[in-house]
TIKOLVEX-268185 format. One record per residue (C-alpha): x, z, y; residue number from 1. Coordinates in steps of 0.5 Angstrom, whole numbers, plus 500, padded with zeros to 3 digits. Layout:
REM residues N
+-----+-----+-----+---------+
!  px !  pz !  py ! koldren !
+-----+-----+-----+---------+
!   X !   Z !   Y !     NUM !
...
+-----+-----+-----+---------+
***
This chain:
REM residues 424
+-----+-----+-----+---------+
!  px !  pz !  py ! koldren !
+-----+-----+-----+---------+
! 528 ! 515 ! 456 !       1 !
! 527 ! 518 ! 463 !       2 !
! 524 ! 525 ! 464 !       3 !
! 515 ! 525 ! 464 !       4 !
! 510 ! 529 ! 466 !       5 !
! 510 ! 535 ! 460 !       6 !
! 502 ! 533 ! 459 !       7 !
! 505 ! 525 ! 457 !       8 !
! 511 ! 527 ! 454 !       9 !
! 507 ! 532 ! 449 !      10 !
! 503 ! 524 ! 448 !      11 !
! 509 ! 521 ! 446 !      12 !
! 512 ! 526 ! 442 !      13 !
! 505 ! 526 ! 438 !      14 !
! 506 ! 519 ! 436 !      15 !
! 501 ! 516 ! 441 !      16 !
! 505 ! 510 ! 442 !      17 !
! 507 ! 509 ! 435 !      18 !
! 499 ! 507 ! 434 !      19 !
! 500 ! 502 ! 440 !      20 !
! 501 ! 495 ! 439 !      21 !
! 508 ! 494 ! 440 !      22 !
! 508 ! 488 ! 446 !      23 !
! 502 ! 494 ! 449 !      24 !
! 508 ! 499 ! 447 !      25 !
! 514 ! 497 ! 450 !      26 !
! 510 ! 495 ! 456 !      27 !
! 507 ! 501 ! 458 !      28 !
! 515 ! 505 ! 456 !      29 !
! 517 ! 500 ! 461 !      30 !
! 511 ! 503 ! 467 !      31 !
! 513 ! 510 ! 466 !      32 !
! 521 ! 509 ! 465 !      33 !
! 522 ! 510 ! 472 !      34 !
! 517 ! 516 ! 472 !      35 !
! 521 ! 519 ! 478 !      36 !
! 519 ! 513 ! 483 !      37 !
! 512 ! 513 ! 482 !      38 !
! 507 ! 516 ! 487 !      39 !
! 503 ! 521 ! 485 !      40 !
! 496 ! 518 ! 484 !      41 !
! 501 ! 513 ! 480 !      42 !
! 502 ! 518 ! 474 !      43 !
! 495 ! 521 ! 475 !      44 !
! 494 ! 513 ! 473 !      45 !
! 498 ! 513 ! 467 !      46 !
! 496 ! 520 ! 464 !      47 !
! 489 ! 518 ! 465 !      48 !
! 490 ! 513 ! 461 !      49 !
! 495 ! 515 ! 456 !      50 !
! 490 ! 521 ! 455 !      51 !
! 484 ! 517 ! 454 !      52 !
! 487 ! 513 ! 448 !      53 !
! 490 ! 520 ! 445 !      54 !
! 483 ! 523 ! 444 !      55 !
! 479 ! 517 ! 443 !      56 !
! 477 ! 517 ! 436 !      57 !
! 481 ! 513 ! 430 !      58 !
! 477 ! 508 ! 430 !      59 !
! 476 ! 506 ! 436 !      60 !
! 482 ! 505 ! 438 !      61 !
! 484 ! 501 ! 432 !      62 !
! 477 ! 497 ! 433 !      63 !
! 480 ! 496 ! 441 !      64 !
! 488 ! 494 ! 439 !      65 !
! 485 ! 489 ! 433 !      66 !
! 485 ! 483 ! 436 !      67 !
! 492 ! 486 ! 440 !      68 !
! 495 ! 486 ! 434 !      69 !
! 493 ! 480 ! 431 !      70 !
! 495 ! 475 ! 436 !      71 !
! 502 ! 480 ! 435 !      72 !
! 502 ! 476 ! 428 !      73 !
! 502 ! 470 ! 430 !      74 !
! 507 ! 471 ! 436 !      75 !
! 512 ! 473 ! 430 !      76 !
! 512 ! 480 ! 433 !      77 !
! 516 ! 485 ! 428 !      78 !
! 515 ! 492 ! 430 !      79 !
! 522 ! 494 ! 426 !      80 !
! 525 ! 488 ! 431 !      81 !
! 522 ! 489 ! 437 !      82 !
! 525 ! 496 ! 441 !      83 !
! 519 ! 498 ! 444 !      84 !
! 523 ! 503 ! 449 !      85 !
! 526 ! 499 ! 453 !      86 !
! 522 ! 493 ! 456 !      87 !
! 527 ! 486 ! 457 !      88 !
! 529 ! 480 ! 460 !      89 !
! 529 ! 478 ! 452 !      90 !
! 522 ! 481 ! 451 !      91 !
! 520 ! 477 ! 457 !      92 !
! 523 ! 470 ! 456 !      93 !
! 520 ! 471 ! 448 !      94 !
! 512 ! 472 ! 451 !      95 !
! 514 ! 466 ! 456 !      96 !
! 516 ! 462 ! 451 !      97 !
! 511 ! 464 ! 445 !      98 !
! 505 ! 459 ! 445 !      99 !
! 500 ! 464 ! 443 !     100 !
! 502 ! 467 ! 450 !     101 !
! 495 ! 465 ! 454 !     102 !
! 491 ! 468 ! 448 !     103 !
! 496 ! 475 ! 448 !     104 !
! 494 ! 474 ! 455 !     105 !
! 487 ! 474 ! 455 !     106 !
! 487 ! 479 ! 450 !     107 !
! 491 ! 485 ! 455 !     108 !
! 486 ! 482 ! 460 !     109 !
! 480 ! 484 ! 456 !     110 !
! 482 ! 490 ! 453 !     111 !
! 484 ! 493 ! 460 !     112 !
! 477 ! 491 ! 462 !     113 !
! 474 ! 495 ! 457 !     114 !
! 479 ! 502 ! 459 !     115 !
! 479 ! 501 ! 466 !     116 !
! 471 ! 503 ! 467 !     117 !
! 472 ! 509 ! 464 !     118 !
! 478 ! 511 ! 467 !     119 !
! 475 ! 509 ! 474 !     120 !
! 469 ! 513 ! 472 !     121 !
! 474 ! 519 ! 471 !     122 !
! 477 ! 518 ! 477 !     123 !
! 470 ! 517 ! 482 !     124 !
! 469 ! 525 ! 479 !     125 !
! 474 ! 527 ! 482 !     126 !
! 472 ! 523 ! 490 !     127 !
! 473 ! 525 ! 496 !     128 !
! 472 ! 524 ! 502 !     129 !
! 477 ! 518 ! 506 !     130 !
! 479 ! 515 ! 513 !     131 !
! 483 ! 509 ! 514 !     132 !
! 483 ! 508 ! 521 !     133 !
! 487 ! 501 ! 523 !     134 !
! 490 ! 500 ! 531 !     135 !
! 490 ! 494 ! 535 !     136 !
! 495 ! 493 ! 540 !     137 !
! 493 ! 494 ! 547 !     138 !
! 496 ! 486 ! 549 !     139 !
! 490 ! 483 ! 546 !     140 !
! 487 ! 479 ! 551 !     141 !
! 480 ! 479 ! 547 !     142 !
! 475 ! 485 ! 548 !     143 !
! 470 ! 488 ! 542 !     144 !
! 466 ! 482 ! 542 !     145 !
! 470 ! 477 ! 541 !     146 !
! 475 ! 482 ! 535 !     147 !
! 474 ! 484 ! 527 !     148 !
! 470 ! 478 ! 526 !     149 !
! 470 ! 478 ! 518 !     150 !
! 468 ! 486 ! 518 !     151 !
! 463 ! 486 ! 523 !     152 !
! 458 ! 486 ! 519 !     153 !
! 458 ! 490 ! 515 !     154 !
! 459 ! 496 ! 519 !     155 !
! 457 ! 498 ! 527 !     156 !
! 461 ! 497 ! 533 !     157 !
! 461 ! 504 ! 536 !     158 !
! 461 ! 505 ! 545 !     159 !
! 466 ! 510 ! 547 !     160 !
! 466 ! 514 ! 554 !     161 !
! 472 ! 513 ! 557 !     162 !
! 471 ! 516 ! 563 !     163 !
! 471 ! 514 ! 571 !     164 !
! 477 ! 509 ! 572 !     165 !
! 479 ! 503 ! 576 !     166 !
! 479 ! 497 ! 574 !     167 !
! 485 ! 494 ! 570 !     168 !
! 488 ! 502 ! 569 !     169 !
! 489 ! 504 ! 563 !     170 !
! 486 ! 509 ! 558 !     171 !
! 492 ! 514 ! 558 !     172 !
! 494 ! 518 ! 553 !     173 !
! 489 ! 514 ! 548 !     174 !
! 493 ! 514 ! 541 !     175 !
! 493 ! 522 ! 541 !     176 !
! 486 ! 523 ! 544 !     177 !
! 484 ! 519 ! 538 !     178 !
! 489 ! 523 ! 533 !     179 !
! 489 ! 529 ! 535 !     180 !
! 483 ! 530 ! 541 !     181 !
! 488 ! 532 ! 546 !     182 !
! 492 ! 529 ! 551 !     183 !
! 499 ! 526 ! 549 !     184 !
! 503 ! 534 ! 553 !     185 !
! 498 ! 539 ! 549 !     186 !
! 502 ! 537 ! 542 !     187 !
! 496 ! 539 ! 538 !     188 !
! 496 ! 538 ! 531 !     189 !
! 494 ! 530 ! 529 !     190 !
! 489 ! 528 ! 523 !     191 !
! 495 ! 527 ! 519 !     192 !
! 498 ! 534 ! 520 !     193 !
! 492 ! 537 ! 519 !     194 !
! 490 ! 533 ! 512 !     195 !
! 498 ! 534 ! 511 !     196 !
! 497 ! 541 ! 510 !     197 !
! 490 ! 540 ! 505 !     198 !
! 495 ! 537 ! 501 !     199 !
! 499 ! 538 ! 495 !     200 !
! 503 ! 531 ! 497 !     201 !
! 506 ! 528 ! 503 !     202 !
! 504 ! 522 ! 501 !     203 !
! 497 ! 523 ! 502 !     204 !
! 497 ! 522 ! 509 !     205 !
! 501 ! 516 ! 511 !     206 !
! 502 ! 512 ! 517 !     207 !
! 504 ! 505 ! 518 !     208 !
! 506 ! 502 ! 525 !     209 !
! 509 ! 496 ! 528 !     210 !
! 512 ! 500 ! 534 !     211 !
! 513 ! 507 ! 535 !     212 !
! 506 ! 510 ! 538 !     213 !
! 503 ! 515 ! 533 !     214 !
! 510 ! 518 ! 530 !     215 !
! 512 ! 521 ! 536 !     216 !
! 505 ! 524 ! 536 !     217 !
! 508 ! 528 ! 528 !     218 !
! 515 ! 530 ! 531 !     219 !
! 513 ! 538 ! 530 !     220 !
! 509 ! 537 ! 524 !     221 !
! 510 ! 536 ! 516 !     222 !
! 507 ! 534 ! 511 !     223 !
! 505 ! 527 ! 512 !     224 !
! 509 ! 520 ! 511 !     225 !
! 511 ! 515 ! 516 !     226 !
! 514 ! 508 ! 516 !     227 !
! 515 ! 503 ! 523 !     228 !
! 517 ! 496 ! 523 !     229 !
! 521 ! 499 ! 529 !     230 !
! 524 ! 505 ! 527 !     231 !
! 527 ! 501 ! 521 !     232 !
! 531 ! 497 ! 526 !     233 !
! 537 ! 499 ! 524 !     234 !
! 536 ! 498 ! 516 !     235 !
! 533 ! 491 ! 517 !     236 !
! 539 ! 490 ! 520 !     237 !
! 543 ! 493 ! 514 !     238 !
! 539 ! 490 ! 509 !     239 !
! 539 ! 482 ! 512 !     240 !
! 546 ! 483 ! 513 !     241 !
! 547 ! 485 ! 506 !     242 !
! 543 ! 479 ! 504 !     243 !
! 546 ! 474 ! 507 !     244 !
! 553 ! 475 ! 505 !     245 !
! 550 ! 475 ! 498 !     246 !
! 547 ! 468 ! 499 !     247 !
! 553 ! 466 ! 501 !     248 !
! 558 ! 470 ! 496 !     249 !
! 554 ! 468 ! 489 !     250 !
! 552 ! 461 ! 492 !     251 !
! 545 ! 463 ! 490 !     252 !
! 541 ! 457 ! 489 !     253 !
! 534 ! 457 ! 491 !     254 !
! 528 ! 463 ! 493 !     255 !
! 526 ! 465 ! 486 !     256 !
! 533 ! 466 ! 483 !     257 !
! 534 ! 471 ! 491 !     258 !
! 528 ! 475 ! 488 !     259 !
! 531 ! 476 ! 482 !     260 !
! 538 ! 478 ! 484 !     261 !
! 534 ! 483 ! 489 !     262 !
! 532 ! 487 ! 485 !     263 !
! 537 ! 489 ! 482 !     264 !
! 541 ! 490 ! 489 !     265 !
! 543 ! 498 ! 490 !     266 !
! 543 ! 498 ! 498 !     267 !
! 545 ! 506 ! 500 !     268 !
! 542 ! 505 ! 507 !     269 !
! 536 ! 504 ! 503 !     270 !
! 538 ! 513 ! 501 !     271 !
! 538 ! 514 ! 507 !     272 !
! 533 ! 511 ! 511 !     273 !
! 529 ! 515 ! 505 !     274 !
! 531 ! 521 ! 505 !     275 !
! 534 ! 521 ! 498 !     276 !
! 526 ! 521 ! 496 !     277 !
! 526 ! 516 ! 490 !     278 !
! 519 ! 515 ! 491 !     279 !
! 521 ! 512 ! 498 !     280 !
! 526 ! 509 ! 497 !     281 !
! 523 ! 505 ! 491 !     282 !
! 518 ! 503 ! 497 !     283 !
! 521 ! 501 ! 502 !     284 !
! 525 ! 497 ! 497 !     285 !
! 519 ! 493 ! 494 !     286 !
! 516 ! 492 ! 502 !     287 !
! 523 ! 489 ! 505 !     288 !
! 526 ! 486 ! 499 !     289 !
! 519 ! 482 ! 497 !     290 !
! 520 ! 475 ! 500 !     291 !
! 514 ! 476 ! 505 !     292 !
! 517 ! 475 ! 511 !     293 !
! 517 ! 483 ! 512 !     294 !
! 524 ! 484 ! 515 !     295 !
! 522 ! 480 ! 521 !     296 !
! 515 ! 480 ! 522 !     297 !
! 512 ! 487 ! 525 !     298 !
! 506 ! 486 ! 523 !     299 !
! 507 ! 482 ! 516 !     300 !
! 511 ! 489 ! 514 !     301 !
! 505 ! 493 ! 517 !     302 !
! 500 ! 489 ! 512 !     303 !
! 504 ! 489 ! 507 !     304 !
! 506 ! 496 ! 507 !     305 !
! 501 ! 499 ! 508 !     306 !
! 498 ! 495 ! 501 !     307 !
! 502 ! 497 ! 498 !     308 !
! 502 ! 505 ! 500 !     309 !
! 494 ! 503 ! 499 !     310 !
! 494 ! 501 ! 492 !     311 !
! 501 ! 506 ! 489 !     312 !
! 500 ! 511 ! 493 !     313 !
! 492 ! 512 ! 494 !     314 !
! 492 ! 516 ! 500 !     315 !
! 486 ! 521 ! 503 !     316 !
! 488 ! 518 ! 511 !     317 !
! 492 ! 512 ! 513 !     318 !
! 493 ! 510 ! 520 !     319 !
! 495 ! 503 ! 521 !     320 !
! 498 ! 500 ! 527 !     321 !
! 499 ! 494 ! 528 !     322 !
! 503 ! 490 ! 534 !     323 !
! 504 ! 483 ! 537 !     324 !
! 509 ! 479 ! 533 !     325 !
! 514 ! 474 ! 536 !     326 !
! 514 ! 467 ! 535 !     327 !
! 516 ! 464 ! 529 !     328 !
! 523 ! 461 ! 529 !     329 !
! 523 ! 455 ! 524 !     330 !
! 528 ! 457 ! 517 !     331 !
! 528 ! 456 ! 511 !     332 !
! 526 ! 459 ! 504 !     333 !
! 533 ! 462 ! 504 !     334 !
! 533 ! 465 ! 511 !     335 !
! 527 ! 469 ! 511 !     336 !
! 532 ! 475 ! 510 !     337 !
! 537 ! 473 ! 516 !     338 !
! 536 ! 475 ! 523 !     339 !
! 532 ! 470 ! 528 !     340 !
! 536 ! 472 ! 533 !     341 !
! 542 ! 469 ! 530 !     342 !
! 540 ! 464 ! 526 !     343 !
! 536 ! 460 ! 532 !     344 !
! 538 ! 459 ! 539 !     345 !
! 531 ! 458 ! 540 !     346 !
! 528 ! 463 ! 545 !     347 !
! 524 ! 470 ! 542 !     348 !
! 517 ! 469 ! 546 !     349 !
! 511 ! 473 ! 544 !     350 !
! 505 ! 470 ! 540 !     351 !
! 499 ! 474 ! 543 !     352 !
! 493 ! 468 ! 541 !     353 !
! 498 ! 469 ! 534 !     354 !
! 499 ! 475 ! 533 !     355 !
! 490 ! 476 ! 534 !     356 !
! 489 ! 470 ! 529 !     357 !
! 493 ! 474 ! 524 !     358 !
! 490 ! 481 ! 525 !     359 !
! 483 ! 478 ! 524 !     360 !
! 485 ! 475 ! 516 !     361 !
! 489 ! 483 ! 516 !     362 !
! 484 ! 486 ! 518 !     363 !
! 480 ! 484 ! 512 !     364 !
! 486 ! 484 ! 507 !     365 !
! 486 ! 492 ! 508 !     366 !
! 479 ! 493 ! 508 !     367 !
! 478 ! 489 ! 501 !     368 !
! 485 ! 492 ! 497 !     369 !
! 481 ! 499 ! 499 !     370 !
! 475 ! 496 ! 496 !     371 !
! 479 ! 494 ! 490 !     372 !
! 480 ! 502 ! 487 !     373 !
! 474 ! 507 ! 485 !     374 !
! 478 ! 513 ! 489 !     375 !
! 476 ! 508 ! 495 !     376 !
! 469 ! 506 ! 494 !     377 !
! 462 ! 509 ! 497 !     378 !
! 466 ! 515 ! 501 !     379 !
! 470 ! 512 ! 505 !     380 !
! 470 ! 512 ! 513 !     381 !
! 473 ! 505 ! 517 !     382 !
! 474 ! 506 ! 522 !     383 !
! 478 ! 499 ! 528 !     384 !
! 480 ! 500 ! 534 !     385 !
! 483 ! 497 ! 540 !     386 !
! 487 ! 501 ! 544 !     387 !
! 485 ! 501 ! 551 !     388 !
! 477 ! 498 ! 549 !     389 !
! 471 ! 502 ! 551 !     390 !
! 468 ! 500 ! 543 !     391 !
! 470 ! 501 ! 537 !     392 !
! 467 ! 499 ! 529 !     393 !
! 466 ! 504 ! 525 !     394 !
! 465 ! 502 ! 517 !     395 !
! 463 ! 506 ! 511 !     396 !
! 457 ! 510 ! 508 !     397 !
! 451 ! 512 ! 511 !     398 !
! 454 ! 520 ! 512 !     399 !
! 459 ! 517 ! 515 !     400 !
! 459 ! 521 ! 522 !     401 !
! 460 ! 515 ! 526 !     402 !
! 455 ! 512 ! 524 !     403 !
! 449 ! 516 ! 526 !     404 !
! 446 ! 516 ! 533 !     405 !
! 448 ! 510 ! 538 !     406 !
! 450 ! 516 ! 544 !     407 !
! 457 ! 514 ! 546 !     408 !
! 463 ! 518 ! 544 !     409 !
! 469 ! 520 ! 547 !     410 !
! 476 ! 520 ! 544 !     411 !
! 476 ! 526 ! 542 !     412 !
! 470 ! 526 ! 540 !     413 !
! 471 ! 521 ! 534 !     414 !
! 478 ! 526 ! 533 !     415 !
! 472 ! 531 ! 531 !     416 !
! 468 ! 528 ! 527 !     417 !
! 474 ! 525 ! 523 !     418 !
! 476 ! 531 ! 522 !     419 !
! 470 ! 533 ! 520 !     420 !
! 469 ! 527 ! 515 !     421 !
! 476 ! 530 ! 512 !     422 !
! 473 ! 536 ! 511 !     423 !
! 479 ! 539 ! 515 !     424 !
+-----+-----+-----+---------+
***
């Protein structure tokens, strides 16, 4: 088994899993197996957990695993048999196949909904403030009455003073006023740099954008994470490439046997857009080998990224930024990984009425998967931009400085009380 934390393996040693159903078991070995390619907050998740079940009492973990280990009888499963190490595509075809498999299922449902309150509880003890901020791009031909129509509700559109300008000018420097409360020349530190310095973790402030606007503000700065739908051109390409040749070559014959053989695929291009950071690596794998469409579609690898860094990764501060996508070139399931450009001799044209249909359902998606996880709820701070718009909506709780008094602010004035928000 790979390497774990010292406080999990000291568990392992002492028999925790050995007083564990065998399915339970061997499914949890297979979770931390890759230990090195967990975020941060997934280990803290694991070590929760496994933690609460080594100091609850004997009873109680026998009274919670009962009903586990009664339908693993019937199932025909024998711990002497069943390698609890190693979780397999054998130990999956077996529950697949059992008949008792929607009992074990509704069983592992039930008793996780008895541990994850008390593990949320300890992690709602360890709360701080956090700050999602999601950026709109300037092409969108709606104002702030017309945007975040799913969310306005639920908080408050905010007036920004955008200065004296002529009619159709644009908002210079926008982004790095509202990141770093300077103009773009001044370089000053961002909300990102500044929360990358707090933490103990580059992942925990990430930045997640279709084009290359909020990067260039981070090139003096350290401590943060950063993906862009553009700036991986070269690997998207790479990794299309690669897929097409093994479509062709191993004759794959449908979408579900793609995945499967996705998964096991090693591109090193994968090294080294990563950085050699497994951690990284393995995300960047998981966001563009998925079959959603995120090597071709900006802002579908924006949603999707940033999902997943949301729920792996439980980030302090994430920046969102989306952009207009292209018009959807017909292709079919197999050709989600291939090149628009060479698979269609359609021309590329830019879907703007798309691109904000789509951003309307995103903006809610992100809103919601915070909300799904307790590190998230009742002390975060939401805030939705437009670049260019002289309004913003600002969602969160009742301290959350954006909300109190209805004065206008300007950009560096929502960097300031962002930061103050932070704690920064």
């Amino acid at each position: 088994m790979a390497k774990v934390s010292p406080k999990l393996q000291k568990l392992i040693d002492d028999g925790l899993f050995k007083r564990l159903p065998p399915t339970f078991a061997t499914y949890s070995f297979d979770r931390i197996n890759d230990w090195n390619k967990l975020f941060p907050a997934e280990q803290a998740y694991f070590e929760r957990l496994f933690g609460l079940l080594a100091r609850s009492e004997d009873a109680a973990v026998e009274r919670l695993f009962a009903p586990l280990f009664a339908v693993e009888e019937k199932m025909g499963v024998d711990r002497r048999t069943w390698n609890e190490k190693e979780f397999t595509l054998e130990h999956v075809d077996f529950l697949e196949r059992n008949r008792h498999l929607a009992e074990w299922r509704e069983i592992v449902a039930s008793i996780f909904a008895e541990i994850d309150p008390l593990l949320d509880a300890e992690a709602a003890r360890q709360g701080r403030p956090r700050l999602v901020v999601v950026v709109s791009p300037s092409q969108l031909p709606m104002g702030p009455d017309r945007m975040w129509q799913r969310l306005k509700d639920k908080g408050k559109l905010v007036d920004l003073d955008l200065g004296v300008l002529e009619s159709g000018d644009a908002i210079p420097d926008y982004l790095a006023k509202l990141f770093s409360g300077a103009p773009r020349a001044e370089r000053a530190s961002t909300l990102f740099g500044i929360q990358g310095q707090r933490a103990d973790s580059p992942f925990d402030s990430w930045i997640v954008e279709a084009g290359d606007q909020i990067h260039p503000l981070m090139q003096e700065f350290s401590g943060w994470t950063g993906v862009s739908f553009d700036r991986l051109s070269e690997l998207r390409q790479i990794l299309m490439t690669e897929v097409n040749d093994l479509v062709q070559g191993e004759q794959i014959p449908g979408p579900r046997q793609l995945g499967e053989r996705l998964q096991k695929m090693n591109p090193g291009a994968l090294n080294r857009a990563a950085g050699r950071d497994a951690v990284l690596r393995d995300f960047l794998q998981s966001v563009l080998l998925n079959g959603n469409g995120t090597l071709l579609v900006n802002n579908t690898f924006v949603e999707w990224a940033a999902v997943q860094a949301i729920r792996r990764a439980k980030p302090t501060l994430i920046g969102i930024s989306f952009g207009i996508r292209n018009k959807i070139k017909p292709f079919s399931s197999l050709l989600i990984y291939s090149d628009q450009e060479e698979t269609s001799p359609i021309p590329t044209q830019e879907d703007v009425l798309g691109s904000y249909i789509d951003l309307e359902i995103f903006y809610e998606y992100i809103y919601n998967e915070c909300e799904k996880y307790v590190e998230y709820r009742r002390n975060t701070g939401y805030i939705f931009v437009g670049e260019g718009m002289d309004k913003l909506l600002a969602i969160g709780p009742p301290d959350f400085p954006l909300l109190q008094g209805d004065h206008p602010r300007r950009l560096e004035d929502i960097f300031e009380e962002a930061r103050e928000w932070l704690g920064s």
